[in-house]
C-alpha positions in Angstrom: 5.2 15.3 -7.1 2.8 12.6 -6.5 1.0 11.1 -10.3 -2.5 10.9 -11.1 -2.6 7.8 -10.8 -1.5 7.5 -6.9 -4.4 9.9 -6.5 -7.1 8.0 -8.6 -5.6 5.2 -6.4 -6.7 6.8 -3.7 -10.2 7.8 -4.3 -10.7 4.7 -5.7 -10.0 3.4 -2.4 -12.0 5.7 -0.7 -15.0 4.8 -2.7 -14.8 1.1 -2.3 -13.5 0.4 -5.6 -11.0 -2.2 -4.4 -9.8 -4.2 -7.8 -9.9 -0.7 -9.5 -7.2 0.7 -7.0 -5.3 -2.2 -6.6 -5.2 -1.7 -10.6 -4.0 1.6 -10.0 -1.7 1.3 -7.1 0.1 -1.3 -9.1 0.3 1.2 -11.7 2.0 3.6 -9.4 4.4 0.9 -8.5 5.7 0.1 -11.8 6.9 3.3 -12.1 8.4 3.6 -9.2 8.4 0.4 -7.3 10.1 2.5 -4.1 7.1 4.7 -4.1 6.4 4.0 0.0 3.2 5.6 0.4 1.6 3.0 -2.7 3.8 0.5 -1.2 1.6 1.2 2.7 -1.8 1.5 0.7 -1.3 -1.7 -1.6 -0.2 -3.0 1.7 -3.7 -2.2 3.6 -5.6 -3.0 0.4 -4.4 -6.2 0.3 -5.0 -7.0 3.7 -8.7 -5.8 3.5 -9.1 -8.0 0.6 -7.9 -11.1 2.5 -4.8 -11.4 1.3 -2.8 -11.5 4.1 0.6 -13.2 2.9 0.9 -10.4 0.4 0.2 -8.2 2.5 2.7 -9.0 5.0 5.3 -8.9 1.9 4.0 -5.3 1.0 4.6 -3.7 4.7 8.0 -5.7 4.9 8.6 -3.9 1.8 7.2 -0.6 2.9 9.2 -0.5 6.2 13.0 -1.3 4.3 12.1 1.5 2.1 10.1 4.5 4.4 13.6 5.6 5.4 11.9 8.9 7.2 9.4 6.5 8.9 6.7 8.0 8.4 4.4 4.5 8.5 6.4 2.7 10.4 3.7 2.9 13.7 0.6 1.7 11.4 3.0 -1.0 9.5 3.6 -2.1 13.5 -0.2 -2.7 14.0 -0.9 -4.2 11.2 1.9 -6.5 11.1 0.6 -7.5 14.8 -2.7 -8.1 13.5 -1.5 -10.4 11.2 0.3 -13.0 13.9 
């Protein structure tokens, strides 16, 4: 079961509210720092922001843990993006 806050993460994101989600998404990921979809998001977030290095270190993260991989195709692109 997914927590409010991954959701208000994710409209925050969707309205443009970057530092509010990051906020958010880090929120997500103190609870549960293997949680791969926050992980993926944080991920893009960062990367959006400019933020590239951290980025990076989020997908890495992201594609250890996403054992079913289910983002393991957009992690590809963006990674790609980033050389």
């Amino acid at each position: 079961m997914r927590s409010a806050d991954y959701g208000t993460a994710r409209i925050l994101l969707m309205k443009g509210s970057r530092k509010d989600a990051l906020r958010e998404f880090r929120r997500v990921l103190r609870r549960n720092p293997k949680d791969v979809d926050a992980l993926f998001h944080l991920a893009r977030l960062r990367l959006r922001m400019g933020h590239g290095v951290r980025a990076r270190k989020l997908f890495g993260m992201c594609a250890r843990l996403d054992a079913r991989g289910r983002w393991t195709r957009e992690i590809v692109s963006y990674l790609k993006k980033l050389d």
